[in-house]
py3Dmol code that shows the C-alpha trace and the ligand (Angstrom):
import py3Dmol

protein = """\
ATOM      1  CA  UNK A   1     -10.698  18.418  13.893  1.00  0.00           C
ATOM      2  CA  UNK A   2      -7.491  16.643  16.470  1.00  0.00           C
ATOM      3  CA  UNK A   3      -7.189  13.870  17.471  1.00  0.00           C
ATOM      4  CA  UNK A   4      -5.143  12.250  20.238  1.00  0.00           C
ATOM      5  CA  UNK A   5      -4.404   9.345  18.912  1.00  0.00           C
ATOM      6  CA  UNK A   6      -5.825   5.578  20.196  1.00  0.00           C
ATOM      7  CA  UNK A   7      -7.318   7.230  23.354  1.00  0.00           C
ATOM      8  CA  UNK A   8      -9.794   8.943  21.325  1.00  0.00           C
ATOM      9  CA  UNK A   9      -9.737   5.646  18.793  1.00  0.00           C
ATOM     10  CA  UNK A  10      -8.843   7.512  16.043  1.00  0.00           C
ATOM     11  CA  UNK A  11      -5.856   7.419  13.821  1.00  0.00           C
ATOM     12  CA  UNK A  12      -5.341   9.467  10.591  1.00  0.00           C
ATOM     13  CA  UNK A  13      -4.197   6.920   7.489  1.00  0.00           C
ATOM     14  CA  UNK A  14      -2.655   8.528   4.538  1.00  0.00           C
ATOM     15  CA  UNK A  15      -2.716   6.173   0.958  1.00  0.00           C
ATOM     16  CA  UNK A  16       0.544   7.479  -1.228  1.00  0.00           C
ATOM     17  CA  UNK A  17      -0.116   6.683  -4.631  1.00  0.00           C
ATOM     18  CA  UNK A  18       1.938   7.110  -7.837  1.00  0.00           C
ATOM     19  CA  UNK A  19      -0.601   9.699  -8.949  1.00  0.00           C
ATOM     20  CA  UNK A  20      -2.343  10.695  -5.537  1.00  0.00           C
ATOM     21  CA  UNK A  21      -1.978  11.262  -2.001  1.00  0.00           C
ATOM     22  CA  UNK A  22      -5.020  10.516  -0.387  1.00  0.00           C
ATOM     23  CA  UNK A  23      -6.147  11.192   3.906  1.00  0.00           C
ATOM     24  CA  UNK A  24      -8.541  10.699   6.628  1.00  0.00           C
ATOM     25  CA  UNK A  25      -9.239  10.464   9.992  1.00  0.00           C
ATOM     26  CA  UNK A  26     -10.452   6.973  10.177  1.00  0.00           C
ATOM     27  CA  UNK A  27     -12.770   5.436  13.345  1.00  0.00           C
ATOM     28  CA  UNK A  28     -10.459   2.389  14.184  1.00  0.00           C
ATOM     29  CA  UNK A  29     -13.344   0.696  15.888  1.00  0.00           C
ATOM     30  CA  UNK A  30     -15.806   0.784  12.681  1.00  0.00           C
ATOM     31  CA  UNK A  31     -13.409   0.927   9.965  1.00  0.00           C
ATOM     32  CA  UNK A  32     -15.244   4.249   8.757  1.00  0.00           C
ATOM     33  CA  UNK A  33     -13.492   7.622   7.796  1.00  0.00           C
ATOM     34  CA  UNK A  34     -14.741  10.004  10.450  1.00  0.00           C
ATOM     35  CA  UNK A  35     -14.403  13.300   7.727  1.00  0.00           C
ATOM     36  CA  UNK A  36     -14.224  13.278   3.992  1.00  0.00           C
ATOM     37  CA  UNK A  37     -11.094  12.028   2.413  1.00  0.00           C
ATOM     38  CA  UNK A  38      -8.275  14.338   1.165  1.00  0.00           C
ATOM     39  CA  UNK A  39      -6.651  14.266  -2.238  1.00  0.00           C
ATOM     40  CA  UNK A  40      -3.231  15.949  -3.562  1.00  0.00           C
ATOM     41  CA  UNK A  41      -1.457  14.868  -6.527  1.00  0.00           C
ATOM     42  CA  UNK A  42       1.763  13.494  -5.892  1.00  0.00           C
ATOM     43  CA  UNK A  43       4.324  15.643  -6.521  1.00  0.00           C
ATOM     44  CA  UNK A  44       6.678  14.989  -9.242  1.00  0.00           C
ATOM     45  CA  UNK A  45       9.018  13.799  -8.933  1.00  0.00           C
ATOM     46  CA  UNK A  46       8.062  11.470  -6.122  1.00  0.00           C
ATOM     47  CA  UNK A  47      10.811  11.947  -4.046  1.00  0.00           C
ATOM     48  CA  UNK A  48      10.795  11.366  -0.043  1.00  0.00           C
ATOM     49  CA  UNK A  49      10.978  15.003   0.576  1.00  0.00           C
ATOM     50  CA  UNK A  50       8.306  16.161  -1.818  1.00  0.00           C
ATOM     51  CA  UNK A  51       5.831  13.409  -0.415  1.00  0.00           C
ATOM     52  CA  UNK A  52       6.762  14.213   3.139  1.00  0.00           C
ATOM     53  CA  UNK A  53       6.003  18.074   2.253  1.00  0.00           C
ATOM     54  CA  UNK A  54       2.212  17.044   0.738  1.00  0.00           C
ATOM     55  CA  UNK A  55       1.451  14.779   3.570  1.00  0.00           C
ATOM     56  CA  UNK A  56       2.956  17.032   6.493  1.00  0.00           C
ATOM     57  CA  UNK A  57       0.842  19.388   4.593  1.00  0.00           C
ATOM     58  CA  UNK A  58      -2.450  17.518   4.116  1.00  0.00           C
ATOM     59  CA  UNK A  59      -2.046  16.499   8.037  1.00  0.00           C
ATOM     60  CA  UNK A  60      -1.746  19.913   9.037  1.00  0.00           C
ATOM     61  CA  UNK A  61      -4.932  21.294   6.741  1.00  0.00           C
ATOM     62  CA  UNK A  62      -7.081  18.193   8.987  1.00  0.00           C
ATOM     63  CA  UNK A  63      -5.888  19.960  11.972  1.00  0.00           C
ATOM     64  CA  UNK A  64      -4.740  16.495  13.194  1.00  0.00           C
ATOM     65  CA  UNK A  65      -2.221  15.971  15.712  1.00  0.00           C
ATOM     66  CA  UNK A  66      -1.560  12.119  16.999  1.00  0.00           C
ATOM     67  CA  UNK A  67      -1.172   8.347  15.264  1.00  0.00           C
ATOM     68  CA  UNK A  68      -0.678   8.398  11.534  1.00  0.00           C
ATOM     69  CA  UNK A  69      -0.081   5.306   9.169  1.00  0.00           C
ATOM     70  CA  UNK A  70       0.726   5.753   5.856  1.00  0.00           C
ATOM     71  CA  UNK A  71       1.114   3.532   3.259  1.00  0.00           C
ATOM     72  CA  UNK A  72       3.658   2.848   0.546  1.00  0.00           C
ATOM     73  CA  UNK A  73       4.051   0.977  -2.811  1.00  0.00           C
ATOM     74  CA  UNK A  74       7.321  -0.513  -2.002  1.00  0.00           C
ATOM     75  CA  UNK A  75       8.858  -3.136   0.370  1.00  0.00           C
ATOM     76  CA  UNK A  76       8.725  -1.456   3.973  1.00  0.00           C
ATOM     77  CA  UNK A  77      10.755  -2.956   6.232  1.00  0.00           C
ATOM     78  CA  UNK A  78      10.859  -1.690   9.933  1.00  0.00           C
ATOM     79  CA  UNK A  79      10.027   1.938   8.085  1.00  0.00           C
ATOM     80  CA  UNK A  80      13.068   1.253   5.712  1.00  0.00           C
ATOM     81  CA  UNK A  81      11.993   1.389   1.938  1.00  0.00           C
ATOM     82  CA  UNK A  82      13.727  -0.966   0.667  1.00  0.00           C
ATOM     83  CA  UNK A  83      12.425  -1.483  -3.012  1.00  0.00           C
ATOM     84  CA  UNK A  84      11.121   1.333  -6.125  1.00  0.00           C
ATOM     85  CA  UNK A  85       8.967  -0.803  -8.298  1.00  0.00           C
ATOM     86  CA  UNK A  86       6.958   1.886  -9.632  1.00  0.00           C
ATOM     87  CA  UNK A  87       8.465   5.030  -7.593  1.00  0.00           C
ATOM     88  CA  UNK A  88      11.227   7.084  -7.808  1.00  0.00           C
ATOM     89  CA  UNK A  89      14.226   5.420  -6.700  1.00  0.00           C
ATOM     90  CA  UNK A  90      15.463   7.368  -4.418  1.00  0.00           C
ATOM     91  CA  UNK A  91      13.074   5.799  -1.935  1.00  0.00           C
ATOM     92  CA  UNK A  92      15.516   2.760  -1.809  1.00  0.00           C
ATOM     93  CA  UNK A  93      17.077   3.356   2.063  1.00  0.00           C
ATOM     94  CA  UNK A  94      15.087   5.852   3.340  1.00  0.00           C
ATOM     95  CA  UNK A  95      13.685   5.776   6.534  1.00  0.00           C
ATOM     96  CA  UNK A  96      10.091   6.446   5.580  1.00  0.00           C
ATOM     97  CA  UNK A  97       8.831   6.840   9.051  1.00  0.00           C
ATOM     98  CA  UNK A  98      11.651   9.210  10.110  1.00  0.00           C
ATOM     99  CA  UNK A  99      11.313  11.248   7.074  1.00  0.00           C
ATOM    100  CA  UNK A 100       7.572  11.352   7.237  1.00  0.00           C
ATOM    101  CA  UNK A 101       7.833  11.835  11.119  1.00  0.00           C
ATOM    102  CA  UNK A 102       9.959  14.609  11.200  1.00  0.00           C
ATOM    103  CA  UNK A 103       8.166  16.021   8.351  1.00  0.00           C
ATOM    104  CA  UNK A 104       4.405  16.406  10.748  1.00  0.00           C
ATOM    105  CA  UNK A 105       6.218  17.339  13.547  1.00  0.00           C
ATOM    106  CA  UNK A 106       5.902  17.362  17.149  1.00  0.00           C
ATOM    107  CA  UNK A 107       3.117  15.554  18.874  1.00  0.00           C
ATOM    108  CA  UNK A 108       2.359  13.188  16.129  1.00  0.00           C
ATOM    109  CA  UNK A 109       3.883   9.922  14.611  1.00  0.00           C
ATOM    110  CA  UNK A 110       3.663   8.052  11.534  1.00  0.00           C
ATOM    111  CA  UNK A 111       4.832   4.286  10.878  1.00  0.00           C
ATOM    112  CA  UNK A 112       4.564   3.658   6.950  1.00  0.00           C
ATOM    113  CA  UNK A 113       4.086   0.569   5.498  1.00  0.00           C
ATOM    114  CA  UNK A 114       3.258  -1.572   1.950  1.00  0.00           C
ATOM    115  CA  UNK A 115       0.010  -0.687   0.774  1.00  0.00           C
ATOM    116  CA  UNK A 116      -1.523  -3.863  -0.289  1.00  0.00           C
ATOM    117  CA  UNK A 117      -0.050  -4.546   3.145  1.00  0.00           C
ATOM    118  CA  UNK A 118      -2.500  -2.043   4.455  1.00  0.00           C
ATOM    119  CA  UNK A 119      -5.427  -2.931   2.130  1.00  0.00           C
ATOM    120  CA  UNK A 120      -5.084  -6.718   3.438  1.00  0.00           C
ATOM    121  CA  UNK A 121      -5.301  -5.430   6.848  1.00  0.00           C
ATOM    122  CA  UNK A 122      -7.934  -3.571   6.195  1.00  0.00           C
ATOM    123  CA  UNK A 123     -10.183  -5.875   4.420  1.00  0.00           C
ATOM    124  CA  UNK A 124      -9.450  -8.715   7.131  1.00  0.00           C
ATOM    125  CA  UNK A 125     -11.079  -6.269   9.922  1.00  0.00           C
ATOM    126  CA  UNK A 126     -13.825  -4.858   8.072  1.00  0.00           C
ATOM    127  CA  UNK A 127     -13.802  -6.315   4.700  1.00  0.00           C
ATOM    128  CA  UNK A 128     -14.434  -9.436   2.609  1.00  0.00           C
ATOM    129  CA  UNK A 129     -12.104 -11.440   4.656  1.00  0.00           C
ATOM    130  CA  UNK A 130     -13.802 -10.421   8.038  1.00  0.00           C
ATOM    131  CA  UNK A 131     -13.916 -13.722  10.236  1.00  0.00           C
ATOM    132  CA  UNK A 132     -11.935 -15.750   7.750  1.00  0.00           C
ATOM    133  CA  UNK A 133      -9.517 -18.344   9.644  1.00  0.00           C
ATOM    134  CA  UNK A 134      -6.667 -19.747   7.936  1.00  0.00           C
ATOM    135  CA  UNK A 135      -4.428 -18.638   5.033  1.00  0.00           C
ATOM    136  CA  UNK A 136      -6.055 -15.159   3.610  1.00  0.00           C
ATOM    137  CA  UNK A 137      -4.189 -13.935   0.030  1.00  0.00           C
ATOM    138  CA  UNK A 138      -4.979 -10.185  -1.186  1.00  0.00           C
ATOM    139  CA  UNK A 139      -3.919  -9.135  -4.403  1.00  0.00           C
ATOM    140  CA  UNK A 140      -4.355  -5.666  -5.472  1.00  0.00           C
ATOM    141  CA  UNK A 141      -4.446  -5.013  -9.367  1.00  0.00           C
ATOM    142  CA  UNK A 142      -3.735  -1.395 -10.671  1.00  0.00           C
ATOM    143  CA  UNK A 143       0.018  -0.099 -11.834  1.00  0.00           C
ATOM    144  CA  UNK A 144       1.942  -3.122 -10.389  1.00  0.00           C
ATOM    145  CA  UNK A 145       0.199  -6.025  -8.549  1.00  0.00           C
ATOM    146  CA  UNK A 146       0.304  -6.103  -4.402  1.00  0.00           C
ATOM    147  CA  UNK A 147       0.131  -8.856  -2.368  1.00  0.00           C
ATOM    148  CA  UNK A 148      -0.772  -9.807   1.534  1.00  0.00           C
ATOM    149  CA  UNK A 149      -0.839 -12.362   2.643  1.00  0.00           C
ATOM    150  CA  UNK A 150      -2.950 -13.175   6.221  1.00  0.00           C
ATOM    151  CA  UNK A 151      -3.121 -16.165   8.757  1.00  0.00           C
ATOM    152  CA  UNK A 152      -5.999 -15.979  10.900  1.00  0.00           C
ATOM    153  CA  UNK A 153      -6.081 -11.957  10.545  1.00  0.00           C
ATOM    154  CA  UNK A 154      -2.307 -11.567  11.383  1.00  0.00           C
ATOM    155  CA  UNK A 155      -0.009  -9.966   8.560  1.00  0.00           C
ATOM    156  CA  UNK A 156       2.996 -11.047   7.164  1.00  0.00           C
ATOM    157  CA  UNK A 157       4.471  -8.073   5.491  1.00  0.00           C
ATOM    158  CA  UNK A 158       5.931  -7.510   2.484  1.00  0.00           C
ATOM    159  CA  UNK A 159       5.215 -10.914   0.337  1.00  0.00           C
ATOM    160  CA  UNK A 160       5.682  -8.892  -2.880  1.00  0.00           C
ATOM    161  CA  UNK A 161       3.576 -11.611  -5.001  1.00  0.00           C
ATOM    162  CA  UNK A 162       3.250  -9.401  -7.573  1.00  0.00           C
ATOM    163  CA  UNK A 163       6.867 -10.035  -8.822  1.00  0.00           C
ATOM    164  CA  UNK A 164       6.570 -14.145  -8.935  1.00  0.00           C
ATOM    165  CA  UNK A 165       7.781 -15.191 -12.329  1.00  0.00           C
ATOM    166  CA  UNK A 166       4.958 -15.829 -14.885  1.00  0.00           C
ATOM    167  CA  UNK A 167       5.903 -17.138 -18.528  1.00  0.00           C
ATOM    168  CA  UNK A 168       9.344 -15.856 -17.955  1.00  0.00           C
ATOM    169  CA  UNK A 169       8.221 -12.609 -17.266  1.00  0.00           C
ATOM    170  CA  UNK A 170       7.648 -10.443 -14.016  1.00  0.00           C
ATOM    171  CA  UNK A 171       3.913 -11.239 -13.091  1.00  0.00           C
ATOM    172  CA  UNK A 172       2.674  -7.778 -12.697  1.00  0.00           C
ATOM    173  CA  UNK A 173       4.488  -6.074 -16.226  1.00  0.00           C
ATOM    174  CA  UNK A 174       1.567  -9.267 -17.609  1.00  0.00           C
ATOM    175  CA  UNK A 175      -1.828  -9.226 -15.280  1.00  0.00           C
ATOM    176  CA  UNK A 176      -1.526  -5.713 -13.292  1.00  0.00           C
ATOM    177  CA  UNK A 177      -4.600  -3.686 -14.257  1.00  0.00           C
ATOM    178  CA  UNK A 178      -2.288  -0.811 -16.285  1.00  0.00           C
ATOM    179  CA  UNK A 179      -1.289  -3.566 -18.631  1.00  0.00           C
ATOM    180  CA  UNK A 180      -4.884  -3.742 -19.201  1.00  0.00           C
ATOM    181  CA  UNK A 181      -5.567  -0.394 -19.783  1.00  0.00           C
ATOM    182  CA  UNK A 182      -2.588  -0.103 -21.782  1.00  0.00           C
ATOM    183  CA  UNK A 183      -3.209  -2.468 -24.239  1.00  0.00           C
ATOM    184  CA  UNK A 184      -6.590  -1.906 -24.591  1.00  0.00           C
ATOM    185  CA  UNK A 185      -7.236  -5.864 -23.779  1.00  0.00           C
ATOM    186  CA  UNK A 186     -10.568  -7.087 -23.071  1.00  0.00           C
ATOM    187  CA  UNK A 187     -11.721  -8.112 -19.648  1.00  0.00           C
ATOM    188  CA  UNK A 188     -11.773 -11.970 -20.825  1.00  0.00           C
ATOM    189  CA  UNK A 189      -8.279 -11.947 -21.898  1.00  0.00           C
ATOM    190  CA  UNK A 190      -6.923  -9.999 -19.000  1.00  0.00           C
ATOM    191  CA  UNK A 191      -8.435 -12.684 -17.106  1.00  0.00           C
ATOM    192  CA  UNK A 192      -6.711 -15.312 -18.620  1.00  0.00           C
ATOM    193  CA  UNK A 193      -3.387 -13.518 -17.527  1.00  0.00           C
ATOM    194  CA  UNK A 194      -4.788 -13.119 -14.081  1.00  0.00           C
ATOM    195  CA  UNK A 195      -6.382 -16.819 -13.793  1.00  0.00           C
ATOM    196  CA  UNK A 196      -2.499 -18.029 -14.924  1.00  0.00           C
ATOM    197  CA  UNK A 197      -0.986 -15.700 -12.195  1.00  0.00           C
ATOM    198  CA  UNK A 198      -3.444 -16.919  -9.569  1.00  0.00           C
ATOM    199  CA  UNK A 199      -3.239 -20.315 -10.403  1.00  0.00           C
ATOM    200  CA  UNK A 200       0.215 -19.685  -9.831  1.00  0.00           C
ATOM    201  CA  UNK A 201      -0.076 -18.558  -6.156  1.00  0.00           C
ATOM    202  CA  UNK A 202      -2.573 -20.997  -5.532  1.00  0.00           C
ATOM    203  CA  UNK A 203      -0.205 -23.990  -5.976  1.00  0.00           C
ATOM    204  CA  UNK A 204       2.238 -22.225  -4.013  1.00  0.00           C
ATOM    205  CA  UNK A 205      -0.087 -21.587  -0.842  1.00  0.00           C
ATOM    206  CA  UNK A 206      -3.009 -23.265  -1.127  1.00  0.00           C
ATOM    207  CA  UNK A 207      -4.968 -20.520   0.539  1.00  0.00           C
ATOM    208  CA  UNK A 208      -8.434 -20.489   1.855  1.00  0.00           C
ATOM    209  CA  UNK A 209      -9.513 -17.305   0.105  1.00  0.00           C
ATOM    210  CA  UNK A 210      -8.488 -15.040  -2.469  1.00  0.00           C
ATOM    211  CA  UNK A 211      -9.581 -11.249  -2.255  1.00  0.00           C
ATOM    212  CA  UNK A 212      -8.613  -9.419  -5.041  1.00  0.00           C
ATOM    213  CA  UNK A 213      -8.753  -5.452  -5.255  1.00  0.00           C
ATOM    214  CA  UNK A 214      -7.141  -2.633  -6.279  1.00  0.00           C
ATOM    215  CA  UNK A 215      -9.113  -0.023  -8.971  1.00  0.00           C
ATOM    216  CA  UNK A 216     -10.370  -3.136 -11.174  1.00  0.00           C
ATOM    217  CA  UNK A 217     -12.479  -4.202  -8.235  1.00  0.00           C
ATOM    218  CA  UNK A 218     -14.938  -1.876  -8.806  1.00  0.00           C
ATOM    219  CA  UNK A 219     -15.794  -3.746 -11.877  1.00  0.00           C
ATOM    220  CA  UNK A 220     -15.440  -6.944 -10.391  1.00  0.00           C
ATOM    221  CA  UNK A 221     -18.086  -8.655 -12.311  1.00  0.00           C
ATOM    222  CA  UNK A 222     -16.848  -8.620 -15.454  1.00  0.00           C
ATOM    223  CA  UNK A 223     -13.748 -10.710 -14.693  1.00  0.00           C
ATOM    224  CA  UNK A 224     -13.995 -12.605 -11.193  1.00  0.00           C
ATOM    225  CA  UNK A 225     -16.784 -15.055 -12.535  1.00  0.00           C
ATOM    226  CA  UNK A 226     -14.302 -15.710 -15.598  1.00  0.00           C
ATOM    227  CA  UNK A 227     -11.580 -17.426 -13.108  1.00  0.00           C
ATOM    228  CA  UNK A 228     -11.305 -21.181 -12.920  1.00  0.00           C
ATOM    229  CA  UNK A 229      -9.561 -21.490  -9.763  1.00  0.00           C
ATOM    230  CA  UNK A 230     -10.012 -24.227  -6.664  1.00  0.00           C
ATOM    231  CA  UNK A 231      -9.686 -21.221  -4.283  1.00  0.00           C
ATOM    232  CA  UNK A 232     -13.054 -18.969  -3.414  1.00  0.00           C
ATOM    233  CA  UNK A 233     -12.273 -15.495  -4.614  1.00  0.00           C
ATOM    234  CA  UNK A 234     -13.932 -12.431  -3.178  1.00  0.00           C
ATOM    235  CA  UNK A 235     -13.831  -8.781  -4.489  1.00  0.00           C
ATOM    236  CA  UNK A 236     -12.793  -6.544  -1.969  1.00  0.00           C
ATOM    237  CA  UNK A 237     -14.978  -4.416  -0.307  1.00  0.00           C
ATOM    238  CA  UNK A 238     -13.621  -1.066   0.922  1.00  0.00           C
ATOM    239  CA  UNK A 239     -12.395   0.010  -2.089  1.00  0.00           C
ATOM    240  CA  UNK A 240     -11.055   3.277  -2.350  1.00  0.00           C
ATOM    241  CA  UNK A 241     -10.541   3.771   1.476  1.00  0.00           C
ATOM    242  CA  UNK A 242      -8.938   0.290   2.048  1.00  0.00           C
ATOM    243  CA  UNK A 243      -5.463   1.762   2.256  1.00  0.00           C
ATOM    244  CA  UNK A 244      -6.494   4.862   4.551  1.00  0.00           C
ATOM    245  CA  UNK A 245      -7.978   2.458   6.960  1.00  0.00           C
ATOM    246  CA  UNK A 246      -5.493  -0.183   6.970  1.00  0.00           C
ATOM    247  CA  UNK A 247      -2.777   2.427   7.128  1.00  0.00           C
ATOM    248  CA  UNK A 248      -4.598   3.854  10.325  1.00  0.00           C
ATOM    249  CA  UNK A 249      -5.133   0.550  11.662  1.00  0.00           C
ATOM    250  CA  UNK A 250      -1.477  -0.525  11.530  1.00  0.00           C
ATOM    251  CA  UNK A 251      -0.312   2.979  13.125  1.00  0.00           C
ATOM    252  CA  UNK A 252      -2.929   2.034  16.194  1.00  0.00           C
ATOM    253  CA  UNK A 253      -1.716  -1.594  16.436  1.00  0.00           C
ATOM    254  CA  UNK A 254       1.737  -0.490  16.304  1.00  0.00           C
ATOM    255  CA  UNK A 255       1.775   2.736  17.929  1.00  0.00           C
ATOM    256  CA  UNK A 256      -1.515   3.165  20.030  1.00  0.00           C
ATOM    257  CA  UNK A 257      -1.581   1.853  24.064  1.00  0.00           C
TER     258      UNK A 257
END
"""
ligand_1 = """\
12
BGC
C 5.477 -3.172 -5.574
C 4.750 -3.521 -4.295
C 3.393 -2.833 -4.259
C 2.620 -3.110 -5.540
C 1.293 -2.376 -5.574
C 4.603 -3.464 -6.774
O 5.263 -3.104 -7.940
O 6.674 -3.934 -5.692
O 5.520 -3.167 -3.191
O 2.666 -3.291 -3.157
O 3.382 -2.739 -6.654
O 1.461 -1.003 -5.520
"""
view = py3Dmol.view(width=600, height=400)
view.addModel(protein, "pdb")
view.setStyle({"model": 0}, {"cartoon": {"style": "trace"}})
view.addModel(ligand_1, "xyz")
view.setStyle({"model": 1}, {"stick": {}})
view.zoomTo()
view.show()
């Protein structure tokens, strides 16, 4: 399976992960993978060559040769990491998209970006903020907490909500998902952490809708319906393949003709 990048309105998205690597060829017009996803473990450790090695690798397996967006949990600036929240630090300077670039070789391209970036992007073209004018904030719950944050469809990257201050503390090491998991907590008292954090936002932008995702999501009635918030808040809807198709969307929008 090739593809030839927006011409044939395809672009491959890959979602790096702090456990898994994750592929597609993804149908930029529907929002729908065109063949089965991919998964590698990321290596470890997670340094820029070893990722660039899996996902020159995974790329190669597809057969695919063209556009490729890949996303990143880490401030991505012009395809400049330029934070390590919850990767291995040696990301901090690297030029992602050179490295990754380089890495797949001649005839294709890949632009990297955040990944709740890419999820946001994602979810405002095909998702649960599809059509939704105005001031759009995604927050993705699992390890850390990402944020996007969307007027009228259009990004702007690398908002990094997840690190606002909460009780003195960094928001995510209190309401990501893992702290959940970690502690063993119960969905209601997670919730409290999360309806504090979102509160939070919520005086600071005002937004017109929340969507919240991320691997909790999937479970999204056990804890949306306990937030007492002014803002509407949706669960997003292309779970697991929000960051694929968000990464391939951003590598047509900034790449394709
Ligand atoms: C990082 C963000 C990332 C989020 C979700 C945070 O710790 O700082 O860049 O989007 O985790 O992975």
């Amino acid at each position: 399976m090739s593809g030839s990048g927006a011409s044939s309105g395809q672009a491959f998205g890959i979602d790096i992960g702090g456990t898994g690597i994750k592929g597609a060829p993804v149908d930029t017009a529907t929002g729908e993978l065109v063949t089965e996803r991919k998964r590698i473990l990321t290596p470890q450790p997670a340094t820029p060559e070893a990722v660039a090695k899996v996902v020159a690798e995974m790329v190669s397996e597809a057969g695919w040769t063209g556009l490729i967006g890949a996303t990143f949990p880490a401030v991505i600036k012009h395809g400049v990491a330029q934070s390590a929240a919850n990767v291995d630090e040696s990301w901090v300077g690297t030029d992602a998209d050179k490295v990754f670039s380089e890495a797949v070789g001649p005839g294709s391209e890949v632009i990297v970006l955040n990944d709740a970036d890419a999820a946001g992007i994602a979810e405002a073209r095909f998702g649960a903020a599809k059509g939704v004018d105005g001031v759009v904030i995604m927050l993705t719950f699992g390890t850390g907490i990402g944020s996007a944050l969307l007027m009228d469809g259009v990004l702007v990257p690398n908002t990094e909500l997840g690190h606002l201050e909460l009780d003195g503390y960094d928001a995510e090491s209190r309401a990501a998902a893992s702290v959940r998991d970690e502690h063993g907590m119960s969905y209601k008292k997670w919730a409290k952490r999360v309806n504090d954090y979102m509160t939070h936002v919520e005086r600071l932008f005002t937004p017109d809708l929340f969507v919240v995702g991320g691997g909790v999501s999937k479970n999204a009635d056990k804890w949306v319906p306990l937030l007492e918030l002014k803002t509407p808040v949706k669960p997003a809807q292309l779970l697991n393949d929000a960051g694929i198709v968000g990464a391939a969307l951003a590598a047509v929008d900034r790449l394709g003709e």
